[in-house]
N, CA, C and O of each residue as an XYZ file, in Angstrom:
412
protein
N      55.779     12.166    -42.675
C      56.833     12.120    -41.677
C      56.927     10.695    -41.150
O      56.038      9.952    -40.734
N      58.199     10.515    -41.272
C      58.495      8.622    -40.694
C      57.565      8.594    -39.233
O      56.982      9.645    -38.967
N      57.445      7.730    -38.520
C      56.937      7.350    -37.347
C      58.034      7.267    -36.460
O      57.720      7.395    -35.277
N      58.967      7.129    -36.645
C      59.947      7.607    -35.789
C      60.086      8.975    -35.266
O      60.192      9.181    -34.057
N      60.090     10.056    -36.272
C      60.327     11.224    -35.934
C      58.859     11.866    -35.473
O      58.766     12.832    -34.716
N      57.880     11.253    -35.984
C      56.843     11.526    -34.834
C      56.618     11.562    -33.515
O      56.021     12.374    -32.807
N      57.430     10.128    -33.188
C      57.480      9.813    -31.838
C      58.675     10.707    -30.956
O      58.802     10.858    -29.741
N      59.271     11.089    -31.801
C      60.778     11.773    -31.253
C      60.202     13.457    -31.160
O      60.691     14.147    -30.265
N      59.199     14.068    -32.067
C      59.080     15.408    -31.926
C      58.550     15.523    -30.826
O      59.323     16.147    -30.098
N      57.474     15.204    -30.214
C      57.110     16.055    -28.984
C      58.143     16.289    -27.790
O      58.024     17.085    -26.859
N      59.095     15.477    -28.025
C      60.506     15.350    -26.461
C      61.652     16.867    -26.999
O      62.385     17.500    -26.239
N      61.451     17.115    -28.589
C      62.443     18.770    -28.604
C      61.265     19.650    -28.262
O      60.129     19.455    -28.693
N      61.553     20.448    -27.606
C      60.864     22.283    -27.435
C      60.389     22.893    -28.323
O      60.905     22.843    -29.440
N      59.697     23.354    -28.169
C      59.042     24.069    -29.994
C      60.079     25.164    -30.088
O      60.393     25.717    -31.142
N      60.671     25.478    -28.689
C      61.696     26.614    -29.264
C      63.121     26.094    -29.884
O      63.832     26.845    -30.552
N      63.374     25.100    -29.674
C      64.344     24.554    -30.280
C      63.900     23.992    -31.513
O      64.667     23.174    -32.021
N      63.117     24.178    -31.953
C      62.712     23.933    -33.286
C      62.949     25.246    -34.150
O      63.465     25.436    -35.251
N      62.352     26.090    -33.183
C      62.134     27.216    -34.091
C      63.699     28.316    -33.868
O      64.114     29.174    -34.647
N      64.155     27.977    -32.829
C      65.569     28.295    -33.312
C      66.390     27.565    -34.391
O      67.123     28.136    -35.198
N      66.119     25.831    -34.290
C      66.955     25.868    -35.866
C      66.411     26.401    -36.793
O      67.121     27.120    -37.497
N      64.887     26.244    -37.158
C      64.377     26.746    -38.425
C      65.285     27.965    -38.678
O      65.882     27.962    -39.755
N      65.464     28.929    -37.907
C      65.692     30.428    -38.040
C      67.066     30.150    -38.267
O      67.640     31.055    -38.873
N      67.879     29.010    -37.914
C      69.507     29.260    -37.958
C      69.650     28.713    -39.797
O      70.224     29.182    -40.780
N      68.742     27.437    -39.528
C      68.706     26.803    -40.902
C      68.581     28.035    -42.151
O      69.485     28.466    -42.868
N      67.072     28.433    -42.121
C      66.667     29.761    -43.452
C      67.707     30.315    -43.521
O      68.116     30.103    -44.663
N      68.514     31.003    -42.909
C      69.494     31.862    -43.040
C      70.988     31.168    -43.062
O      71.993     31.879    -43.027
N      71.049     30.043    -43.111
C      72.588     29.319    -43.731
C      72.603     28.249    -44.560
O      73.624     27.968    -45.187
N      71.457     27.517    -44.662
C      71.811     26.381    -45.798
C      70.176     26.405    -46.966
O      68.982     26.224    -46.727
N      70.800     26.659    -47.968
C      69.991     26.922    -49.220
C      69.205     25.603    -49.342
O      68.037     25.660    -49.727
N      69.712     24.537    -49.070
C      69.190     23.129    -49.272
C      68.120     22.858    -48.744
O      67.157     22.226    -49.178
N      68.325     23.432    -47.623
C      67.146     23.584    -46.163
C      65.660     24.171    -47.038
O      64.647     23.532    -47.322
N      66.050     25.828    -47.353
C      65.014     26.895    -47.434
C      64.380     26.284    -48.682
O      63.291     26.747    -49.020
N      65.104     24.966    -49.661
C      64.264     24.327    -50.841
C      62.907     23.290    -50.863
O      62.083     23.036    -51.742
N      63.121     22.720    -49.168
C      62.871     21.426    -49.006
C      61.059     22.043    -48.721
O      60.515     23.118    -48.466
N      60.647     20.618    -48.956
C      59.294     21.157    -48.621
C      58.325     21.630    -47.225
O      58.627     22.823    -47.210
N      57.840     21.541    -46.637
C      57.253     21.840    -44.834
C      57.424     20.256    -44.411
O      57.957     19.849    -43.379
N      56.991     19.667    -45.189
C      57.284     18.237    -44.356
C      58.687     17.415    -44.602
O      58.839     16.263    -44.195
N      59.438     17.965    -45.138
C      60.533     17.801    -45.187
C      61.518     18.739    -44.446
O      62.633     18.418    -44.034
N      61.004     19.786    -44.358
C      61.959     20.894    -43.722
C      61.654     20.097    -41.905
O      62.523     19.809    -41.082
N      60.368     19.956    -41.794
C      60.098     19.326    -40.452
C      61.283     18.034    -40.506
O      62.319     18.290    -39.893
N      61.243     17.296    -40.876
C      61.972     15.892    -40.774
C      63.634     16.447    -40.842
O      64.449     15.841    -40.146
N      63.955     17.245    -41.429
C      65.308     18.045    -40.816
C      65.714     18.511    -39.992
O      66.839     18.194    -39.608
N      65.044     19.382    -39.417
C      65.175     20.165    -38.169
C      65.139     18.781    -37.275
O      66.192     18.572    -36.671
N      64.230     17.925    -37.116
C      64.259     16.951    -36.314
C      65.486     16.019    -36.051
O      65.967     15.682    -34.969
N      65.943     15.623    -37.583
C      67.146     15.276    -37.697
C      68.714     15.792    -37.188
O      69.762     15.174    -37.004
N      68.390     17.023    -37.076
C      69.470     17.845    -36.849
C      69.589     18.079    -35.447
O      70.671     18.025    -34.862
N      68.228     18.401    -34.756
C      68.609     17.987    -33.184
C      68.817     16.856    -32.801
O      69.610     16.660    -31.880
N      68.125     15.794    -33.445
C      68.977     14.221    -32.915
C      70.049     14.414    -33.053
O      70.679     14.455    -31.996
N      70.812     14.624    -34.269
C      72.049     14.871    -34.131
C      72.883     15.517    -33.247
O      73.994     15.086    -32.938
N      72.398     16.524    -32.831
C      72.941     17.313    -31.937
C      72.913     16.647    -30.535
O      73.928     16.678    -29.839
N      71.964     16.147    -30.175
C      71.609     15.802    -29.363
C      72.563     14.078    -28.789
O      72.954     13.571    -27.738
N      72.549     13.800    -30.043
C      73.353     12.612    -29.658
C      75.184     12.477    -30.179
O      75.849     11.482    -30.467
N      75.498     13.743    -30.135
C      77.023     14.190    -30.101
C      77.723     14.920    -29.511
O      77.379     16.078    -29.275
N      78.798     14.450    -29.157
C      78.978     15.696    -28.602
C      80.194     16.538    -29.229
O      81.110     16.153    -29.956
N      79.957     17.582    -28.805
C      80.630     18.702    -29.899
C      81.780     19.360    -28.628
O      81.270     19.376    -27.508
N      83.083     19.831    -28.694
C      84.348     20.247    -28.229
C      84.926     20.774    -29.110
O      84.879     20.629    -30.332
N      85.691     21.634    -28.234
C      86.793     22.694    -29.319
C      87.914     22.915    -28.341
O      87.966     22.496    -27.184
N      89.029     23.825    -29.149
C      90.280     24.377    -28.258
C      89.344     25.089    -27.275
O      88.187     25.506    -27.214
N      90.802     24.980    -26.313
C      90.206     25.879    -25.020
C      90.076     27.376    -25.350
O      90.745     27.943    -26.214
N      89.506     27.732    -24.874
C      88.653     29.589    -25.128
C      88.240     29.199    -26.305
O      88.328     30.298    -26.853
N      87.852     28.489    -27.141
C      86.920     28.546    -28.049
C      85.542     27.917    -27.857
O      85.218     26.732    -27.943
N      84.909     28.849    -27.613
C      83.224     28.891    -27.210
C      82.370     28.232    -28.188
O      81.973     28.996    -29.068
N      81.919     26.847    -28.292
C      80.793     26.117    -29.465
C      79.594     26.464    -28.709
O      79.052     25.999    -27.706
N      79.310     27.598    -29.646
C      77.291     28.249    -29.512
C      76.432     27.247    -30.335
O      76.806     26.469    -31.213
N      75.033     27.487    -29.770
C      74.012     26.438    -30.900
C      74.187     26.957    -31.668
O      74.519     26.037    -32.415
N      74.283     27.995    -32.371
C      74.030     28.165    -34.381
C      74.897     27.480    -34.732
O      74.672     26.794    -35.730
N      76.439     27.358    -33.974
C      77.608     26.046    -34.811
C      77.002     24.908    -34.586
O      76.613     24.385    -35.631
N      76.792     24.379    -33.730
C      75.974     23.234    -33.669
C      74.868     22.685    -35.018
O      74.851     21.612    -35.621
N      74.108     23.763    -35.147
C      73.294     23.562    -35.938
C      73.571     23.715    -37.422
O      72.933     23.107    -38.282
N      74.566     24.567    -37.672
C      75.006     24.430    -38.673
C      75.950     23.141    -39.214
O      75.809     22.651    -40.335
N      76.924     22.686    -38.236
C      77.518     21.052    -38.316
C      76.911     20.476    -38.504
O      77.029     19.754    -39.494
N      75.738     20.397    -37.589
C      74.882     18.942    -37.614
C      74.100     19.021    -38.825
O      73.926     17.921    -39.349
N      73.630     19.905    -39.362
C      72.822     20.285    -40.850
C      73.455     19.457    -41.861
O      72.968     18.797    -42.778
N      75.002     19.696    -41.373
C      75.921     19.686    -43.132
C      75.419     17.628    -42.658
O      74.944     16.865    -43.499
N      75.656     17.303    -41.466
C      75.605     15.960    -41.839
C      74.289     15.427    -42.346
O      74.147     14.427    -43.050
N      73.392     16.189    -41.918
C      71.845     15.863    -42.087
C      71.738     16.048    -43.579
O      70.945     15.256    -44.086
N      72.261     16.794    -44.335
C      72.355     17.124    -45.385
C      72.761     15.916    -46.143
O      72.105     15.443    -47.071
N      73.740     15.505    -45.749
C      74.824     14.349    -46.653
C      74.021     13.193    -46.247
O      73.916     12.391    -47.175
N      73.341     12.791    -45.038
C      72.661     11.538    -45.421
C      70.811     11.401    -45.834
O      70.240     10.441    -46.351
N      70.308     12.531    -45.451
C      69.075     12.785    -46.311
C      68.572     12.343    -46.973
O      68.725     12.807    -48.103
N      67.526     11.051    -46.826
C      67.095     10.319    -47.433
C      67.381      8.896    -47.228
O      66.608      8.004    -47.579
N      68.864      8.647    -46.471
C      69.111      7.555    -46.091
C      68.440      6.987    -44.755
O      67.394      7.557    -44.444
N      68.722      6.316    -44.206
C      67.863      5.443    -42.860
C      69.318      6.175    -41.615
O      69.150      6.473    -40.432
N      70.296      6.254    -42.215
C      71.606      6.943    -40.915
C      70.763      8.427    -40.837
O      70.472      9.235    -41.720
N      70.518      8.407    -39.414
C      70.452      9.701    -38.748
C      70.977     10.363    -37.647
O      70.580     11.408    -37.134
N      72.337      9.327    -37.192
C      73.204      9.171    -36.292
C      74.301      8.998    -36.534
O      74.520      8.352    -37.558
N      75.688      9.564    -35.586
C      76.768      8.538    -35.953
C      76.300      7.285    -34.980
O      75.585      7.298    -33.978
N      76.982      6.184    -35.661
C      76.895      4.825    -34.626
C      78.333      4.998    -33.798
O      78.353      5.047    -32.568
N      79.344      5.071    -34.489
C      80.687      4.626    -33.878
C      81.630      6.065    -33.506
O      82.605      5.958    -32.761
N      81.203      7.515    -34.149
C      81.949      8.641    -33.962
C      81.109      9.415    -33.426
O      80.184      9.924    -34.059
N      81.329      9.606    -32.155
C      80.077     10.363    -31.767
C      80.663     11.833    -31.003
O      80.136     12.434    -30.067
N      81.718     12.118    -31.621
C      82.400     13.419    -31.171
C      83.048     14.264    -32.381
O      83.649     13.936    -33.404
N      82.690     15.412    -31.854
C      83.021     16.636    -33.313
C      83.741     17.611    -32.848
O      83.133     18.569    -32.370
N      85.499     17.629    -32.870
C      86.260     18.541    -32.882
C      86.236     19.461    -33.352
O      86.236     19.316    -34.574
N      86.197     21.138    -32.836
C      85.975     22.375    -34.147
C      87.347     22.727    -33.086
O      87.491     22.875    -31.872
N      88.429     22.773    -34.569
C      89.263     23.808    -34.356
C      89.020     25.382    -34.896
O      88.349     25.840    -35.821
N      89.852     25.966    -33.918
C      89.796     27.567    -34.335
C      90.721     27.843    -34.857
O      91.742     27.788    -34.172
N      90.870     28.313    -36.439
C      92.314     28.182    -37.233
C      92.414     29.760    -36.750
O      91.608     30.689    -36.714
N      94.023     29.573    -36.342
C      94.743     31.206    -36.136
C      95.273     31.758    -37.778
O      95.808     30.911    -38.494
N      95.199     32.364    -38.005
C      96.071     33.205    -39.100
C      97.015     33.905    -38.729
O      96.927     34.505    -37.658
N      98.034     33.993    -39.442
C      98.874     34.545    -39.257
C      99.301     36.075    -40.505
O      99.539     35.990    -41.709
N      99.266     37.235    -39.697
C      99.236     38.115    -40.927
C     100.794     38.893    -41.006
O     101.422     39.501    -40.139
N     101.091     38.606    -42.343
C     102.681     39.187    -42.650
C     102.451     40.413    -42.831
O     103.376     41.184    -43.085
């Protein structure tokens, strides 16, 4: 585990750990492949992320942590392995709620 994310784990909650673990196993396959010390350095990643964005939606649309954690995953996902574990310059994540329309 980098020395960064050493220094950064003891400041998340073990329950916020162990709520992503539990959101992670059960939505991203990529996750449930990785090894324990890699699955650790994700979850970590993914609350920085979270942690340093902020997330908004339409009005009455309610953003719960499992969306959270699932967004922030997909990015943790895409840079994985790289040194970016942040946005630098976009640090806001619009979720629209698409309406359907049924004929």
């Amino acid at each position: 585990m980098k020395i960064k994310y050493k220094i950064l784990a003891p400041f998340y909650r073990k329950k916020s750990k162990i709520e992503c673990h539990q959101v992670l196993v059960k939505s991203n396959s990529y996750y449930k492949n990785l090894s324990e010390v890699h699955k650790a350095n994700f979850q970590l990643r993914t609350l920085l992320f979270i942690s340093t964005t902020n997330f908004s939606s339409e009005p009455g649309f309610i953003v719960n942590k499992k969306m959270k954690i699932i967004i922030s995953s997909a990015f943790v996902q895409i840079t994985f392995g790289l040194k970016t574990d942040t946005l630098n310059k976009f640090n806001d994540v619009f979720i629209c709620c698409p309406k359907f329309l049924l004929l």
